[in-house]
ChimeraX commands (.cxc) that place a marker at each C-alpha (Angstrom):
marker #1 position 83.17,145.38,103.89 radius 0.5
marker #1 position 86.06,146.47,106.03 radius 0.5
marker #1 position 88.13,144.73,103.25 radius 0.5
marker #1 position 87.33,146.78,100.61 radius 0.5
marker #1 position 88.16,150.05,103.01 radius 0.5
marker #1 position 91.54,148.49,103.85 radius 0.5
marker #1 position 91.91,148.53,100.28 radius 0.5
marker #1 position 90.91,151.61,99.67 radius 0.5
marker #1 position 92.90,153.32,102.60 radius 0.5
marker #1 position 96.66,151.30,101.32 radius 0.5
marker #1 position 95.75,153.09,97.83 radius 0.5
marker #1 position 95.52,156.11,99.03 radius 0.5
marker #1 position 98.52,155.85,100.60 radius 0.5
marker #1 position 100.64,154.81,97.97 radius 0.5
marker #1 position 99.21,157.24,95.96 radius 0.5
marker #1 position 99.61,160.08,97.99 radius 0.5
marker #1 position 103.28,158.58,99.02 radius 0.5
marker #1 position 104.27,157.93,95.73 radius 0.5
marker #1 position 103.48,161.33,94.66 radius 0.5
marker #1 position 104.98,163.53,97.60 radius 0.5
marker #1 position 108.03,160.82,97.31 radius 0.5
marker #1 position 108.02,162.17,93.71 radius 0.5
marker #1 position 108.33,165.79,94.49 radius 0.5
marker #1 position 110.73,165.34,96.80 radius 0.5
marker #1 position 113.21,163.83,93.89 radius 0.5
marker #1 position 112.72,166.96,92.37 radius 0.5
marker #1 position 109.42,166.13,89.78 radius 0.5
marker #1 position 107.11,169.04,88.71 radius 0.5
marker #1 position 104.68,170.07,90.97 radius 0.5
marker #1 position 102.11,170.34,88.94 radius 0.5
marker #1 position 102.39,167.22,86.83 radius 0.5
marker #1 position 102.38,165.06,90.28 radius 0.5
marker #1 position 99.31,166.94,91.75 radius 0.5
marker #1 position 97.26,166.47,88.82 radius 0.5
marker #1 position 98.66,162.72,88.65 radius 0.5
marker #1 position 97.83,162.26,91.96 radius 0.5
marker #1 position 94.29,163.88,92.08 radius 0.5
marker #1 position 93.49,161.78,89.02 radius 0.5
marker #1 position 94.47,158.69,91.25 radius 0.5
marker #1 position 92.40,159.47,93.69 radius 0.5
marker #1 position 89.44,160.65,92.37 radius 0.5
marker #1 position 89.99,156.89,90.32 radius 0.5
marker #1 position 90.60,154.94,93.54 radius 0.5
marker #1 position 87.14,156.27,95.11 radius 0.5
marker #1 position 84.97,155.99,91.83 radius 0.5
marker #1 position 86.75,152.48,92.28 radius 0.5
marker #1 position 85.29,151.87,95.72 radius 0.5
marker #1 position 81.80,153.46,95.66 radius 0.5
marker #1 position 80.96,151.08,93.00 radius 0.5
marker #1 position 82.55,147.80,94.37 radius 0.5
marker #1 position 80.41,148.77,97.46 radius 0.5
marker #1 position 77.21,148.68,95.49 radius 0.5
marker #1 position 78.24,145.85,93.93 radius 0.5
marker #1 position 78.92,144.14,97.55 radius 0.5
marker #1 position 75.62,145.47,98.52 radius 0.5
marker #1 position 73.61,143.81,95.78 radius 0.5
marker #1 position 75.05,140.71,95.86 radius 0.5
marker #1 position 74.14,140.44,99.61 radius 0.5
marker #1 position 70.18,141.37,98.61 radius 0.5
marker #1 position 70.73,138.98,95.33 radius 0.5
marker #1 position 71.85,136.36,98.17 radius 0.5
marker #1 position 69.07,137.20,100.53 radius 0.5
marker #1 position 66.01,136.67,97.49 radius 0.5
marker link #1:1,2 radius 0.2
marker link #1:2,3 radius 0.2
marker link #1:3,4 radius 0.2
marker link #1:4,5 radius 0.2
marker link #1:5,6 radius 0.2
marker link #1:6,7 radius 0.2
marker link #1:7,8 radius 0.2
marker link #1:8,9 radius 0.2
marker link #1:9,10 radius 0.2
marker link #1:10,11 radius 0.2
marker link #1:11,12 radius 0.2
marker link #1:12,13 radius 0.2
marker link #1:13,14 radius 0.2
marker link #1:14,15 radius 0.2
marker link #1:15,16 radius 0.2
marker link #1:16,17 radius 0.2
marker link #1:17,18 radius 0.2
marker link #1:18,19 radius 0.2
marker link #1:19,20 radius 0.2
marker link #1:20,21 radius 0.2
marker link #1:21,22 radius 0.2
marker link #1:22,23 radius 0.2
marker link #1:23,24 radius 0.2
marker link #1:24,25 radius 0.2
marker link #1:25,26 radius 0.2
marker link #1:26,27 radius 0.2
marker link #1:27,28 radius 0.2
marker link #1:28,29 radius 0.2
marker link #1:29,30 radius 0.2
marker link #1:30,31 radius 0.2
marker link #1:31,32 radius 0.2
marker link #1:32,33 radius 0.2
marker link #1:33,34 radius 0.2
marker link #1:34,35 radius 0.2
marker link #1:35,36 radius 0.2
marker link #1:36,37 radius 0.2
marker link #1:37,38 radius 0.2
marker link #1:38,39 radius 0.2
marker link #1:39,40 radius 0.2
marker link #1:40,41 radius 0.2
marker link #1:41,42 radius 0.2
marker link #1:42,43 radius 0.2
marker link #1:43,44 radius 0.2
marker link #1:44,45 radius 0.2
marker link #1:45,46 radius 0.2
marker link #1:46,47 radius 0.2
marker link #1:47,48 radius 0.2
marker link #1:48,49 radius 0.2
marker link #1:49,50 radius 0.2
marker link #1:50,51 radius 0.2
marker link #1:51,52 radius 0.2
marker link #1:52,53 radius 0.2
marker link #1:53,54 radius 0.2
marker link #1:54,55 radius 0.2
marker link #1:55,56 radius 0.2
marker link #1:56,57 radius 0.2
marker link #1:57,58 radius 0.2
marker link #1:58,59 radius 0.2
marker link #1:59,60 radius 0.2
marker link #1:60,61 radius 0.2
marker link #1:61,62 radius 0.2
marker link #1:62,63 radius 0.2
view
């Protein structure tokens, strides 16, 4: 489990660094915010369901 929310925490992070790394260089604001709230909102819908899917292998295991 604490895997998957290393994963999930280094995504974020390049995510979040690539975009405010992208602003800096002069990119438009609004463009990189939406990029980046698409990424994230993608990265969590990512995790929430490969932590269910952890979850029933374990009680698919278990049976």
């Amino acid at each position: 489990m604490t895997d998957i929310g290393e994963a999930i925490s280094a995504a974020l992070i390049l995510v979040v660094g690539a975009g405010v790394l992208a602003i800096m260089a002069g990119a438009d604001t609004s463009l990189v915010t939406n990029l980046m709230s698409s990424g994230i909102t993608l990265i969590v819908y990512v995790g929430v369901f490969g932590i269910f899917a952890l979850i029933l292998l374990n009680i698919v295991q278990q049976i």
